[in-house]
C-alpha positions as CSV (number, residue, x, y, z in Angstrom):
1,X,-26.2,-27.9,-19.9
2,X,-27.8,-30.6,-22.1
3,X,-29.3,-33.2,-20.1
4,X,-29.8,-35.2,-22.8
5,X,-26.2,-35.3,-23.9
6,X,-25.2,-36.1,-20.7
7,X,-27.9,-39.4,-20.1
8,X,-26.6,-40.0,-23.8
9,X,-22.6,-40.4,-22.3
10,X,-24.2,-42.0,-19.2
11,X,-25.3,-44.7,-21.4
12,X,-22.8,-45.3,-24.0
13,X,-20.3,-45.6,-21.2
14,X,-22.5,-48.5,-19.6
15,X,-24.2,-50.1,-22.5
16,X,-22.5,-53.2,-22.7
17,X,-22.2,-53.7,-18.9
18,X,-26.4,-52.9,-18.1
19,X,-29.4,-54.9,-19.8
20,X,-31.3,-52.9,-22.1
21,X,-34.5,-52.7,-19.7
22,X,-32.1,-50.8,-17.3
23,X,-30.6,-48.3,-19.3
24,X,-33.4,-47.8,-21.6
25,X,-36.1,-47.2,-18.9
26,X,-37.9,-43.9,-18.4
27,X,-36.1,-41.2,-16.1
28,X,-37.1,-42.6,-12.0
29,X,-36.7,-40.2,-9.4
30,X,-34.6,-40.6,-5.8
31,X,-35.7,-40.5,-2.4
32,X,-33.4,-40.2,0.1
33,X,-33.2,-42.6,3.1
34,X,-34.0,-39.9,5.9
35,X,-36.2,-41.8,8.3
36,X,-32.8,-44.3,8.7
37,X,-30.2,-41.3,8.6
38,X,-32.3,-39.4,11.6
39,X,-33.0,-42.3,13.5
40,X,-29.2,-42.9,13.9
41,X,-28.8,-39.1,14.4
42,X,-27.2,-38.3,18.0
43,X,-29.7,-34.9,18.2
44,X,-32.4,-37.2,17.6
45,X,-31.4,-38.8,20.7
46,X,-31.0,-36.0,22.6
47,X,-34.7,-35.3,22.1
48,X,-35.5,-38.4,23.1
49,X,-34.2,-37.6,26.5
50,X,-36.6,-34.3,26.5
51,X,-37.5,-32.7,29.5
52,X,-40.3,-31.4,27.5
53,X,-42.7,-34.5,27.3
54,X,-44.5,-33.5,24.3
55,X,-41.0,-33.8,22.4
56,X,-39.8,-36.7,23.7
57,X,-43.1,-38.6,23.2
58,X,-43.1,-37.1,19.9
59,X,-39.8,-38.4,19.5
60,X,-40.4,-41.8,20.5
61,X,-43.2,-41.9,18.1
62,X,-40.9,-41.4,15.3
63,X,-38.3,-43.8,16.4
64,X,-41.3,-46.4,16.6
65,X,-42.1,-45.5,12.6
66,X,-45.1,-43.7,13.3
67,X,-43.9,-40.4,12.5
68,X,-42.6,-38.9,9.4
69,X,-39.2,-37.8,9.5
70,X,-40.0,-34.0,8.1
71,X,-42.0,-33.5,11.0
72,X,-39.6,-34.2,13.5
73,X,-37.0,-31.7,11.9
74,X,-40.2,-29.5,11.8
75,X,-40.4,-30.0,15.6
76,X,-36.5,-29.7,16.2
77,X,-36.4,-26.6,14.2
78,X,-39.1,-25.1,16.4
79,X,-37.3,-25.4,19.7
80,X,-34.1,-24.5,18.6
């Protein structure tokens, strides 16, 4: 697979429709949105409602922002 060919299509296709600065710009990366996808997750919720205090305070915590998301899958994954 030739990446370059492919950006090379991407951008010919698009040329005339995107201002040079846009398609002529060094490669950027992604992130995906997972603090917004998880806090909108009904498992997320569910550990909320803990039993286990530790868990559900940890959950709050991420709910409130002050956790990162990969340690609350971290956390779910370890009490599954």
């Amino acid at each position: 697979f030739d990446q370059q060919l492919a950006k090379g299509l991407l951008i010919s296709s698009y040329q005339d429709l995107l201002p040079k600065q846009i398609w002529n710009r060094k490669k950027m990366g992604f992130s995906f949105p997972m603090q917004k996808w998880l806090k909108r997750n009904p498992i997320i919720m569910q550990l909320n409602t803990s039993k286990n205090p530790s868990i559900a305070s940890f959950t709050r915590d991420f709910l409130k922002g002050k956790m990162h998301w990969s340690k609350l899958v971290a956390l779910y994954l370890a009490n599954r």
